[in-house]
C-alpha positions in Angstrom: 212.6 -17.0 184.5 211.2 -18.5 181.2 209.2 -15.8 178.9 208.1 -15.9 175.7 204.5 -16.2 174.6 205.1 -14.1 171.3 207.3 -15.2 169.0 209.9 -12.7 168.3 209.7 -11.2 164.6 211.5 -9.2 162.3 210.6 -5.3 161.8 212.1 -2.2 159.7 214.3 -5.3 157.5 213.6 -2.5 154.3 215.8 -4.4 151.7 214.1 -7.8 152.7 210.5 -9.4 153.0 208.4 -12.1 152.4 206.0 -11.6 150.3 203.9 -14.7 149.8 203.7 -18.1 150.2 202.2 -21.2 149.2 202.4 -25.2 148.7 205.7 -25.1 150.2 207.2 -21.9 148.2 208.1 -18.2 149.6 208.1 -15.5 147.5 211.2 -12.8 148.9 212.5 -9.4 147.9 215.9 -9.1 148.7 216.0 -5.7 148.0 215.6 -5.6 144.1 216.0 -9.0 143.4 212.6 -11.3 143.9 213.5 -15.3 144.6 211.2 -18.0 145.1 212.6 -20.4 147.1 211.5 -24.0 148.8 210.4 -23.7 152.7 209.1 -26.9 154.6 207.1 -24.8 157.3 204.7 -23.8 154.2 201.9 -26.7 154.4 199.0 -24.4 152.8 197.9 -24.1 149.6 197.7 -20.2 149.1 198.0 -20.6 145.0 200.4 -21.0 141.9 203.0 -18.6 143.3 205.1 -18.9 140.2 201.7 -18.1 138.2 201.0 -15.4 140.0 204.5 -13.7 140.4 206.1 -15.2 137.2 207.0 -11.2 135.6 208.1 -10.3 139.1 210.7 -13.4 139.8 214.4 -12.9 139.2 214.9 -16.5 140.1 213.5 -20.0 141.4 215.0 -22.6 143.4 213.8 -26.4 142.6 214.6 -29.1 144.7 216.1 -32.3 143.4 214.4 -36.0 144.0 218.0 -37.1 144.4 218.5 -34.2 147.0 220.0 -31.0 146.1 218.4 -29.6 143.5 219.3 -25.9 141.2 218.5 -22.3 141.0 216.7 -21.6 137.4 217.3 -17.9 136.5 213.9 -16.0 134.6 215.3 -12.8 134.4 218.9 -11.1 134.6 219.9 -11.9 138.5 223.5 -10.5 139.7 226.1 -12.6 140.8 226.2 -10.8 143.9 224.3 -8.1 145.4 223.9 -6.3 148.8 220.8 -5.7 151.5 221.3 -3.2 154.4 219.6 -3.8 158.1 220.0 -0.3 159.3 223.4 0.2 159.7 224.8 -3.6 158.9 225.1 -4.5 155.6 225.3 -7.9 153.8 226.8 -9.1 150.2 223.8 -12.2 149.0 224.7 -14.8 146.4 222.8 -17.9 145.2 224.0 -20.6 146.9 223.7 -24.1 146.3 220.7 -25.8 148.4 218.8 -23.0 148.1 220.5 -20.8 150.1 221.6 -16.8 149.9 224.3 -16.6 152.8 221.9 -14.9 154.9 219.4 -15.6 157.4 217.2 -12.6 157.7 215.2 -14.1 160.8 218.5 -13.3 162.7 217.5 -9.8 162.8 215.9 -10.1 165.6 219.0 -11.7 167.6 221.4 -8.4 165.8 218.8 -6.1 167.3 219.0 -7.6 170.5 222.7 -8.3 171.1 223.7 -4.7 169.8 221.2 -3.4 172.5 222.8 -5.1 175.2 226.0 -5.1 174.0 225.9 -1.0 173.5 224.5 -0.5 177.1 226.9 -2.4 179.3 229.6 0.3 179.4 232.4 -2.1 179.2 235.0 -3.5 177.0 232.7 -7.1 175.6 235.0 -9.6 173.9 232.5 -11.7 171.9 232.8 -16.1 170.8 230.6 -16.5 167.4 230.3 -20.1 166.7 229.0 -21.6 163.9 229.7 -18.1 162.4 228.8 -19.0 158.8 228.9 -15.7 157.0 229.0 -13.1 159.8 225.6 -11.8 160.4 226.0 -11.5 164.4 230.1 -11.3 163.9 229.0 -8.0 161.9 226.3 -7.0 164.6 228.1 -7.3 167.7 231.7 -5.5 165.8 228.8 -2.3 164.6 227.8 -2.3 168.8 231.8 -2.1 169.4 232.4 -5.7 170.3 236.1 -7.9 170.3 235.0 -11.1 167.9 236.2 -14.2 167.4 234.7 -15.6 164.7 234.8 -19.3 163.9 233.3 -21.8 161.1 234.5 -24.5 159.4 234.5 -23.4 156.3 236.8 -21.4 154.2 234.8 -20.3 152.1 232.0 -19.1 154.6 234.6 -17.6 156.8 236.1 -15.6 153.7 232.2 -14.3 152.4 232.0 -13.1 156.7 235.1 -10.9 155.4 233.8 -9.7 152.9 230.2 -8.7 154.8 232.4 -7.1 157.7 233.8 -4.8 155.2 230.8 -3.9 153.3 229.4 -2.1 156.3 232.6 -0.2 157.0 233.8 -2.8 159.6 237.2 -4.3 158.5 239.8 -1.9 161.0 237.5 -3.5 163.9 238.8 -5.8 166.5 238.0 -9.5 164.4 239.8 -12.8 164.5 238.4 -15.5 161.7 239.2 -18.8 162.4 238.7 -22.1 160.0 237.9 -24.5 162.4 236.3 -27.4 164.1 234.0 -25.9 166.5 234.4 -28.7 169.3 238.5 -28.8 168.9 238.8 -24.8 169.2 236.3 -24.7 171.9 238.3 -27.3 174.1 241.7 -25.1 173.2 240.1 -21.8 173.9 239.8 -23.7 177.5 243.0 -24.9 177.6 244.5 -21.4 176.6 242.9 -19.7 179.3 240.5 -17.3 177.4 237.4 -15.7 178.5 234.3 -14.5 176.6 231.7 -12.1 177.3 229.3 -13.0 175.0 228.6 -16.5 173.3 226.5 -17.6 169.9 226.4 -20.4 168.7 224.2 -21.2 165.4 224.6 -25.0 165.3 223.4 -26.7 162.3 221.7 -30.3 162.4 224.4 -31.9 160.9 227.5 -30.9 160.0 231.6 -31.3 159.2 234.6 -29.9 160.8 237.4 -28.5 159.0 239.3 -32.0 158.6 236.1 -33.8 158.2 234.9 -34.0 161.9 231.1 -35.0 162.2 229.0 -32.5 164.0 225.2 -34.8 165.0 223.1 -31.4 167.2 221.2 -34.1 169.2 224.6 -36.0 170.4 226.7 -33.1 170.8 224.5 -29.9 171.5 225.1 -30.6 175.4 228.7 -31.2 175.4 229.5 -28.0 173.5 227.2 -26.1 175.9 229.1 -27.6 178.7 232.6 -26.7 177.2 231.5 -23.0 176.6 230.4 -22.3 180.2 234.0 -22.6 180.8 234.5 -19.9 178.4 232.7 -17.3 180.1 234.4 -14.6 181.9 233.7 -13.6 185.6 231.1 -11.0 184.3 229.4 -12.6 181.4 226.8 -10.6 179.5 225.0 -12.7 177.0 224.5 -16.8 176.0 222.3 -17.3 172.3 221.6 -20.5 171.7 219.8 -20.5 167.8 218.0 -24.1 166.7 217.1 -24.8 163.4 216.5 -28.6 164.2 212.9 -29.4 164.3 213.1 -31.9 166.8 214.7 -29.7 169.3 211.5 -28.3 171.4 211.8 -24.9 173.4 211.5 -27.3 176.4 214.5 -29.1 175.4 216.7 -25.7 174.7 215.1 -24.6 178.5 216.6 -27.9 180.1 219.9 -27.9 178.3 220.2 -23.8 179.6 219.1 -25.4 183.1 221.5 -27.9 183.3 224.6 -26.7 182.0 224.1 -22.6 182.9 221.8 -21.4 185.5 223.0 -24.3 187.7 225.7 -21.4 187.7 224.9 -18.6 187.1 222.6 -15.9 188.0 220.7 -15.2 184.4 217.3 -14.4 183.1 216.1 -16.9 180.1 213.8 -16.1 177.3 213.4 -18.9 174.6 210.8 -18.8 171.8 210.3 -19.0 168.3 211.9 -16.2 165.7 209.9 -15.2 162.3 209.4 -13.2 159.5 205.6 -11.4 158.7 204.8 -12.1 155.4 203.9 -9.3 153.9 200.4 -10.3 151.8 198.2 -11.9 154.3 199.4 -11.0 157.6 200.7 -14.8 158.6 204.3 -14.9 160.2 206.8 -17.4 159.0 208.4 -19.2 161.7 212.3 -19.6 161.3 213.9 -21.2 163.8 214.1 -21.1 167.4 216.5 -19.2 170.0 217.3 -19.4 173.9 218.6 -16.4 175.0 220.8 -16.6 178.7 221.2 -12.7 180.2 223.6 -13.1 183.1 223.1 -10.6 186.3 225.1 -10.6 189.1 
């Protein structure tokens, strides 16, 4: 069954928001701090954002015409601060390419993964691929998960550490592994281990840990294919998230079809995820996610 006519959105996020948005800018609160950062998905012209917020903005990121590009401070920033959703809670930095270390779309996945993880009475040992820095590793330990948590960088791998701990998590059951995705998917199978729940977060292009190339479009379907045979006999969950734009919902659907429900017994929901933005009622879209809930 394929649902999913409303694109799934982030509420009650109270350290984080998008303000505004315009000629390819957002305007964020990340709980005290105000960034204006680059965002493709913004084609309208909704005015001078920097003109309009320029007392308000801690600091802006400007892209490079040589790629890259550098964050210009306007006001005292920290080095490192902390947002809270609910009970999780998450340590942001600026980071290179414009990023913080957190997606705050993701909410919506937390929300739902704690729900099901919470309500299904059993002992759920969890596989977080791509892990970065531990949003849904921190999510699933808070709903009283077994993680594995796995990305190929040290140094994303090490800030997951420190966002476990911030919310109170760091005596909970967690393995971190610096690793090729791929290579420790195809040992986990050799090894004999089983997972209840499976995320993956897959970038568009990437590098293992000794330099392996990750392309989503040639090797999405293989690494799908390897992590059905990671699933125990009673699987619970299978979130697929997408932030490649030319990877349709229809393309997710087929990949689930082939390589899952060809297997199991699962109810599929795929759609877009998003964040409101706060002044003029538009929703930001952020990505996409296929979500696989196995029944028996």
């Amino acid at each position: 069954m394929i649902s999913g006519d409303i694109m799934w959105k982030v509420e009650n996020f109270k350290d984080y928001e998008v303000i505004d948005s315009s000629r390819g800018m957002k305007l964020e609160r990340w709980k005290d701090v105000y960034l204006l950062r680059p965002d493709p998905q913004i084609v309208w012209d909704n005015g001078d954002l920097l003109e309009k917020y320029k007392n308000m903005i801690n600091a802006v990121y400007y892209r490079s015409n040589k790629g890259g590009g550098h964050w210009e401070n306007l006001k005292k920033t920290p080095a490192s601060w902390q947002v809270s959703f609910k009970d999780l809670t998450f340590n942001i930095k600026q980071m290179g390419f414009k990023h913080t270390g957190l997606f705050p779309e993701q909410a919506v996945n937390w929300d739902y993964m704690m729900n099901k993880i919470k309500n299904s009475n059993r002992e759920i040992n969890v596989l977080n691929l791509f892990a970065y820095t531990g949003g849904a590793s921190v999510a699933a330990l808070k709903a009283g998960a077994n993680v594995v948590h796995v990305d190929s960088s040290r140094g994303m791998v090490d800030w997951a550490k420190e966002n476990v701990k911030a919310s109170g998590l760091e005596d909970k059951p967690i393995r971190y592994l610096v690793d090729d995705v791929v290579k420790f998917v195809a040992r986990e199978i050799r090894r004999g281990h089983k997972y209840d729940v499976i995320i993956m977060d897959p970038p568009s292009y990437g590098r293992g840990a000794n330099g392996e190339v990750w392309d989503i479009e040639k090797d999405l379907d293989n690494l799908i294919k390897l992590c059905v045979e990671l699933l125990s006999d009673h699987p619970l969950l299978f979130i697929i998230n997408s932030y490649t734009g030319g990877l349709s919902k229809e393309v997710i659907n087929n990949l689930i079809k082939l390589r899952i429900t060809t297997k199991y017994k699962a109810n599929v929901e795929i759609d877009e995820i998003g964040v409101p933005i706060t002044k003029d009622d538009l929703v930001l879209p952020c990505g996409m996610t296929g979500r696989v809930e196995f029944y028996d």
